[in-house]
N, C-alpha and C positions, 0 to 999 in steps of 0.2 A: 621762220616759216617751216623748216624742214622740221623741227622739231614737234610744231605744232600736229602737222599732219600723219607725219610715225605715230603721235598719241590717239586720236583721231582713229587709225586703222587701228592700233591696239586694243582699245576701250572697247570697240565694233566687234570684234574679233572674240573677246573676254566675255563679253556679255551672252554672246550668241552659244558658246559652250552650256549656258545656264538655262538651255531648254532643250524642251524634251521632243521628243518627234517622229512620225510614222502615215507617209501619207497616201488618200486610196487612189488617187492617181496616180500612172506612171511617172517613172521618175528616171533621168540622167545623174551617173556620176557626174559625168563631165557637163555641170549645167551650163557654163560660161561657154561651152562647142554648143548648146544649143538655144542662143538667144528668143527665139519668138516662139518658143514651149515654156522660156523662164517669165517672159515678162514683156506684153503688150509693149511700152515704151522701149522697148530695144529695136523694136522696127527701126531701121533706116540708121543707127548709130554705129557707122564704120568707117572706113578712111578706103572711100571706092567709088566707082560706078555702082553696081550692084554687088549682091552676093548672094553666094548660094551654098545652104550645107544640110548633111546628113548624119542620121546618127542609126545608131543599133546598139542593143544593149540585149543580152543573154544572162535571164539569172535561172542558178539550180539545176541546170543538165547534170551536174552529177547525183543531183537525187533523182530528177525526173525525168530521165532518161534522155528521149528525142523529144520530150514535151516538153519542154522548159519553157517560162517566162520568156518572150521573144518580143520587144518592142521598137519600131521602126517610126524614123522620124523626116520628114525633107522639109527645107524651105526655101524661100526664094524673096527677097527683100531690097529697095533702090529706093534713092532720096534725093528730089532735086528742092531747088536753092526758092524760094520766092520773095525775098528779101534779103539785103545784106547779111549776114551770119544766122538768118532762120530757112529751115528747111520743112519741107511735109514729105516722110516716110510713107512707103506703100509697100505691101508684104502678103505673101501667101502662104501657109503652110496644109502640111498632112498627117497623119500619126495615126500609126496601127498596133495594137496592143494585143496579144495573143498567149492565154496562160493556161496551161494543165490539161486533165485528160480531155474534160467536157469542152477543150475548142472553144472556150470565155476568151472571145475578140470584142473588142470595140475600138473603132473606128473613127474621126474626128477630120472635120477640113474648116480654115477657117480666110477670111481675110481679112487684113489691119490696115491701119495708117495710124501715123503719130504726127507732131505737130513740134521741130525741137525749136526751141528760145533762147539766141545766145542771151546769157546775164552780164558778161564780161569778154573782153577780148582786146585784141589790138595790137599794136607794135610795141604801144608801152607797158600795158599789163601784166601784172605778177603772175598770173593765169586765166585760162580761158574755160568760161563755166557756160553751161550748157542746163534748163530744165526741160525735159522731154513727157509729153503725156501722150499717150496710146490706147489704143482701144480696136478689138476685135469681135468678128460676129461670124459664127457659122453655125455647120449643122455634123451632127453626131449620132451614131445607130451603136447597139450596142446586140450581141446573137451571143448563142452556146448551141451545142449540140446534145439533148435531152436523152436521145437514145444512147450514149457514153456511159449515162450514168447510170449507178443501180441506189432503189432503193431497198427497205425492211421487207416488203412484201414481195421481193425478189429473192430473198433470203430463202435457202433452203436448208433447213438446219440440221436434218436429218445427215445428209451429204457435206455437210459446210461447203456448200457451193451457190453461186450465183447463178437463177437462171433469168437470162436476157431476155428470154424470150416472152415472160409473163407480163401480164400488164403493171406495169409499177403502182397505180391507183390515186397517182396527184393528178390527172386532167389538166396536163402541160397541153398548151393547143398554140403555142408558138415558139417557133427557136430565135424570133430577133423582136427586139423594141424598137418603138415608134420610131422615127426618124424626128428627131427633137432640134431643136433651135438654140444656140448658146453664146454667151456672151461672156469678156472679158476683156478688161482696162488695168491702166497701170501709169505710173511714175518714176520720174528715173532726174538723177542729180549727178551730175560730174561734174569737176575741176581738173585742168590739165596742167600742171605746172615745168612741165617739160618732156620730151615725146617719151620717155621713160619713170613719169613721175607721177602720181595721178592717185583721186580717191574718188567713189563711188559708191550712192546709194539708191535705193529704188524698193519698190513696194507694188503690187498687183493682186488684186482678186479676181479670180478664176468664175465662170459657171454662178456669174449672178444672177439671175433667173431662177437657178434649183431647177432645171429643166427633168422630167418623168423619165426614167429610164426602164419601168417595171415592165417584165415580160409579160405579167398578168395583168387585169382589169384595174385593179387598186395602183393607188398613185404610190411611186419611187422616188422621191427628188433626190438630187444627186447632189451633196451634201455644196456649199461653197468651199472654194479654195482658196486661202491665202500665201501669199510668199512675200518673204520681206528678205535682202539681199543687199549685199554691200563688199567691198574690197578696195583695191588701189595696188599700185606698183613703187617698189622702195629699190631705191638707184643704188647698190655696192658703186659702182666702177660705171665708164660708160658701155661696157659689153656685157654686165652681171647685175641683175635684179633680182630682186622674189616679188615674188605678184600673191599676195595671200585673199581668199575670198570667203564668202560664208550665205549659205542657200538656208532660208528657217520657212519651210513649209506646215502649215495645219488646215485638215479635214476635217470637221465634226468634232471626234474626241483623237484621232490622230495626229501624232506631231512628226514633224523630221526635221534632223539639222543635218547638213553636210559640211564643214571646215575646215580648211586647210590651206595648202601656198606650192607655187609650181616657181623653183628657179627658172629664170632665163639668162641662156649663154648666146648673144648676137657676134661676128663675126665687124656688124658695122661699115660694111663695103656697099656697094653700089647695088648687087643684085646680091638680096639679104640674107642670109641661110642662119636661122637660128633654132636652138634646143629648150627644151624645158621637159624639167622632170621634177615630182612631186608628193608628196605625201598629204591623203586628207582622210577623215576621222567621219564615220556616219552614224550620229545618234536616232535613237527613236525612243518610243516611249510604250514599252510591252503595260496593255492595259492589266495584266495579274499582277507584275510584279517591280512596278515603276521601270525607271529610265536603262535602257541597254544602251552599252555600243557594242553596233551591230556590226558596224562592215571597218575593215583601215583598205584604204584604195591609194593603188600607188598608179603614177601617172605617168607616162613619156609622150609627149607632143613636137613633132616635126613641121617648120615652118621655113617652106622654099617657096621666096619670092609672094605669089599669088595663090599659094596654098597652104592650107595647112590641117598634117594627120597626127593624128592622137590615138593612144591606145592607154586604156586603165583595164587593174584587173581587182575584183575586189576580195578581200581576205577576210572571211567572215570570222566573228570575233563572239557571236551570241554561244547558246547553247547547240544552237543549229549545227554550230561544226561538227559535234559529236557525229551526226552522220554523215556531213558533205565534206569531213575531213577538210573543215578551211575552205574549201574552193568555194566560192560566191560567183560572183558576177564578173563577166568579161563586156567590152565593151568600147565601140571604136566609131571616130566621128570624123569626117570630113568638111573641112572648108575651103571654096573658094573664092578669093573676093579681087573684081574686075578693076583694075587703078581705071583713076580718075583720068575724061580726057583734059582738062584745063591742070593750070597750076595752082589755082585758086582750090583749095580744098578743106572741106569739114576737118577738124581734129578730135582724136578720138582717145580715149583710152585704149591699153593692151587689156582685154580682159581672159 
């Protein structure tokens, strides 16, 4: 069995290096801190009463000064019981996305439930399996600030200077889009083969609909998103694991892959205090010049009791570094998740 499932992660893991990726939604390093931005079916799959977490992610301050990439994420998610070993997940999230001079925010709130299915379980079974299906629906606005920007007919060449104050000559007659209607669903497969053993996969399309996001009169659809996702946790010792995962996002013609694995060091006591630190790999797929890696993201995550903080930085690896000297992406996430009041409780993976 053990052997089985090491192959299992491996093969998942091998495979997932063999694409390429870059996608136009925002995006978490740390996407396993941000479950219901990864994937509808993740509502309600936790070892709790409810939970609650947040994220932030900073990319390019050192080229963009005080403008930089700045994206912010909260949710809030609980699962009770309506049947022996089946639950119905309910979840809310929010997310604000805020990049460069022109102040391109968009904004997103949604709400989900999922529906989990134990397949297996028991006193006597080998492991306890779970199929989870999800699904979300909200609404999303998307703005910029037009007077930011200059165009050609600003251009003063005479002077090589900008003047802001001329009319630019495009007939921009709004700073924000429609308020649009969006949807997305998802899939999710675990096995638990002991509270530190575990594999997992799942799959989710984003923004089924193609909802309009154009500032202007002509329709924008906003392209669908896919993400397909998988990991598990492999037991050294009973105090020492690696938990290895892998995020393969695609937009339209962009791809992303994010891969990698965070040790964990538990203590094993009563009130738990454990570490993980980690190293993981961010492909994409530069449409001139085929496949980069872009970013190497190293990770430390702290988990006391009913919380748990995390902090990655990422080390940009493309060409880009030549001006941001390496530094990428910072980025730090918060969970908290409420124990359950009975004994009787969901089992979950560490993801």
């Amino acid at each position: 069995m053990k052997n089985t499932f090491t192959l299992c992660i491996t093969l998942f893991l091998g495979l997932s290096f063999c694409q390429t990726a870059f996608a136009q939604d925002p995006r978490f390093a740390q996407f396993y801190a941000a479950p219901l931005q990864l994937n509808p079916a993740m509502t309600g799959v936790f070892e709790g009463q409810f939970r609650m977490a947040a994220n932030y992610r900073e990319l390019y301050s050192s080229v963009l000064g005080n403008q930089p990439f700045r994206t912010i994420a909260a949710s809030f998610d609980t699962r009770h019981e309506v049947s022996r070993g089946n639950y119905f997940g309910f979840g809310a999230q929010l997310l604000s996305d805020a990049a460069g001079l022109s102040n391109f925010t968009r904004q997103t709130g949604n709400i989900g439930a999922s529906f989990m299915k134990q397949l297996n379980g028991g006193r006597y079974a080998s492991s306890e399996q779970y199929l989870i299906a999800g699904a979300q629906i909200g609404a999303g606005q998307q703005s910029l600030n037009w007077n930011k920007l200059w165009f050609s007919s600003q251009y003063d060449e005479a002077n090589a200077a900008i003047r802001f104050d001329d009319p630019n000559g495009e007939g921009f007659l709004q700073n924000t889009s429609n308020v649009y209607a969006d949807f997305n669903a998802g899939v999710l497969w675990y096995a638990l083969f002991d509270d530190n053993q575990s594999i997992y996969f799942g799959g989710a399309i984003h923004h089924l609909n193609t909802p309009n996001v154009s500032f202007l009169e002509q329709s924008n659809p906003l392209p669908r998103r896919w993400v397909a996702h998988g990991g598990g946790e492999i037991p050294f010792t009973r105090q020492l694991s690696i938990l290895p995962a892998v995020a393969i996002m695609g937009q339209n013609k962009a791809m992303s892959t994010t891969a990698g694995a965070n040790f964990r060091y538990t203590n094993r006591e009563w009130r738990e205090l454990a570490l993980r630190a980690g190293a993981w790999g961010h492909v994409v797929n530069r449409l001139d010049n085929g496949v980069t890696f872009d970013a190497l993201t190293f990770t430390a995550i702290l988990e006391m009791e009913r919380w748990n903080l995390g902090f990655s930085y990422d080390v940009t690896m493309s060409n880009l570094a030549l001006a941001n000297n390496g530094r990428g992406a910072f980025e730090v996430s918060l969970m908290y998740i409420q124990p359950a009041k009975t004994r009787v409780r969901m089992s979950c993976p560490n993801f």
